[in-house]
Structure formats: C-alpha cells, structure tokens
N, C-alpha and C positions, 0 to 999 in steps of 0.2 A: 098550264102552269098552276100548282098549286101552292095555296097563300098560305101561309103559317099566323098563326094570331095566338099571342100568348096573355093569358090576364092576370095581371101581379094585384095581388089582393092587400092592401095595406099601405100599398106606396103612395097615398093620401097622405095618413100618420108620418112615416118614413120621411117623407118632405117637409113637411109640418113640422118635425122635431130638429131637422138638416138647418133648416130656416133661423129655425129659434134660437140654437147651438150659434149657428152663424153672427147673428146678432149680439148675443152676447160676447162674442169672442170682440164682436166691436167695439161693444161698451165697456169690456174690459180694456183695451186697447186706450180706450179712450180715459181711464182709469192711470194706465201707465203711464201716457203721455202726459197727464196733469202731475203726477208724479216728477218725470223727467222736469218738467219746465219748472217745478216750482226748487228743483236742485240746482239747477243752472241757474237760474234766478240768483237764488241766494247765494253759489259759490262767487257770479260774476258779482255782488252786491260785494262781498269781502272784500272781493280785489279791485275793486271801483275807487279811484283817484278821492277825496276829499277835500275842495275847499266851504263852502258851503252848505254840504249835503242837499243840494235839489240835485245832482246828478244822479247819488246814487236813490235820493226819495223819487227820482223819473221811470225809476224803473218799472216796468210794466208786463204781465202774461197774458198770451189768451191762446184760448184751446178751444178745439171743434166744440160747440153748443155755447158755447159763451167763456167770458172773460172773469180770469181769477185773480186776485191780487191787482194792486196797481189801479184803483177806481179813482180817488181824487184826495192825489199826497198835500202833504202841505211844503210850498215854499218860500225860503226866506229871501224877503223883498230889499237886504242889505247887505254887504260886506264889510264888516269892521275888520278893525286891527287896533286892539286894543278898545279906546273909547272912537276911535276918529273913525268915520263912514268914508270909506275908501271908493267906493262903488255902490248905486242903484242897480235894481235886479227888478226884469218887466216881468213881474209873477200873472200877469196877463198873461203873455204870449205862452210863458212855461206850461200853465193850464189847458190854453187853447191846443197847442201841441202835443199834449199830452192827451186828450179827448182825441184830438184827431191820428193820433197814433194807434188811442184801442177804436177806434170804429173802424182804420185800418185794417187793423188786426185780425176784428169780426169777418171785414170781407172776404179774408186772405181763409181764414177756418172754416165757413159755411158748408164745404161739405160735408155733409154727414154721414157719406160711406167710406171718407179718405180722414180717420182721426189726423189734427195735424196741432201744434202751436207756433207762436210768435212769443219772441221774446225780447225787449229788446229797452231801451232807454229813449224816454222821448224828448232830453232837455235839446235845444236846438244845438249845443255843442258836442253832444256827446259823444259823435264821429270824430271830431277834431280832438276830443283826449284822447279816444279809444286809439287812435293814431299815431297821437304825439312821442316823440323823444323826451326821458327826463330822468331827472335823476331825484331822490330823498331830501338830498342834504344843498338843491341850489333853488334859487326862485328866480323866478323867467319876468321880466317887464321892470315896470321901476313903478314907486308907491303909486298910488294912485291911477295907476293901469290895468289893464284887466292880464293876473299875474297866476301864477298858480305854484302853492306850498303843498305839498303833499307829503305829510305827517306820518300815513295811516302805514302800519309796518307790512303790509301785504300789497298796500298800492303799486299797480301796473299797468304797463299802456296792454291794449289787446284782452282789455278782463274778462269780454263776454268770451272769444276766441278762446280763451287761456280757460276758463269754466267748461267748455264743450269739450277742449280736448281732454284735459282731464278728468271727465267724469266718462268719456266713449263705453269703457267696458261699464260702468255703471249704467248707461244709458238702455244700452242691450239688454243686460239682463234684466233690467225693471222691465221692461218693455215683455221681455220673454215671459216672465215671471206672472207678467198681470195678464195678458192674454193665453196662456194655459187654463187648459178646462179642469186640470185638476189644483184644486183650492180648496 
C-alpha cells in the first residue's frame, strides 16, 4: 500500500492569520454587545417607573471583561411629599445589593470566548414594579405607606422586557454590524 504525504508550505502563516481574524471577530463582538446593553440600558431607564429615582439610579451593565456603567449610583435615603418625610429608604441594603448584583454579573460574563451581558436593576423591588399593575393617574397605599405615583410620561410595568423587544432588530444588526471584518 502506498502512502501519500502531501506538505503545504505556509499553513503556519494561514493559521496564524485564521486565529487572529478569529479573535477579532470576538472582540468586535464584544464591541457590539457593549453597544447593545448600553441601549437597552437606557431605553429600559426611560420607561423605568419613578418615585424616588434609586430604581432607575439601580440600574446596572456588565459585559464579558468587565462591568460598564452602574458602579456606585447615589440613593436617596428619604421620601417626602412635600416638606413631610413619608418614608425612610435603607440606602445600605440598596448599595450592598447593588455590589452584589455587579459581582453577579461578573460571574455570569467571565467567559471570554462566549461575548455575553447582564442587564438589569439592583433595587430589592425592582421585580415587584417590573411586574406590577398601574396606572398614571392613581396612587396605590395610603400616605405614609410604601405607595407609588408614577409621573414620568413613558412609565411602564415590563420596562426592561419592553426595551429588548423593541430595540430586537436593533440588537441584530449592531451586533452584525460590529462583528463584520469589513469596517
């Protein structure tokens, strides 16, 4: 039986360049995807409920290599209405939750060959608005209870939900866009 042995002269280089190309196309990727979250970010920040602003100041990104935006907001430790303090606010916990949501985050992004982000609001309630029923024009609880007025003319329950569907075809093509080798 005779062996055939053929020797490709260059496919060192050839590789060497495959590799490189490769890589980039990651870090472009990775490029996009900082892109994406910092849209959806903002869009759900629009449509984020307001009483206080530590909901929408909770807001938080992170993407493969590390964490963009959202490092250490400030919150307010009161609710008035008017001059009267209606309500205390543990700008403790909101902190601690808020750290522990981007270390979270980190773990969830650490791979470095899978670009990925997290997005998301670290106030401990912010499930419970993203959820809730409501409407502009009524207020839920009575003075002195933990109540919520929602002012803001784009406020909605579902704002992170409602920012990702609407921006999908945005999402693609940034994505498309930034990991394309021609640029």
């Amino acid at each position: 039986m005779a062996i055939m042995q053929v020797e490709i002269k260059g496919l060192d280089v050839v590789l060497k360049n495959l590799n490189k190309e490769i890589e980039g196309i990651k870090n472009r990727t990775r490029v996009g995807m900082i892109k994406v979250a910092v849209l959806i970010r903002g869009d759900a920040q629009k449509l984020c409920p307001m009483d206080t602003g530590n909901l929408v100041n909770s807001a938080y990104t992170v993407v493969t290599g590390g964490s963009i935006k959202g490092g250490s907001p400030k919150f307010k430790s009161e609710v008035k209405r008017g001059e009267k303090v209606i309500r205390h606010i543990d700008v403790g916990r909101l902190q601690r939750d808020h750290a522990q949501s981007i270390d979270q985050g980190k773990s969830e992004t650490d791979d470095k060959d899978n670009p990925s982000a997290v997005i998301g609001f670290s106030a401990y309630y912010a499930a419970y608005v993203h959820e809730m029923e409501f409407r502009h024009d009524v207020m839920y609880g009575k003075e002195g209870s933990i109540f919520s007025q929602f002012k803001r003319p784009l406020a909605q329950r579902k704002f992170l939900e409602t920012a990702i569907k609407q921006n999908a075809k945005n999402i693609l093509e940034i994505i498309r866009k930034e990991a394309s080798v021609e640029k």
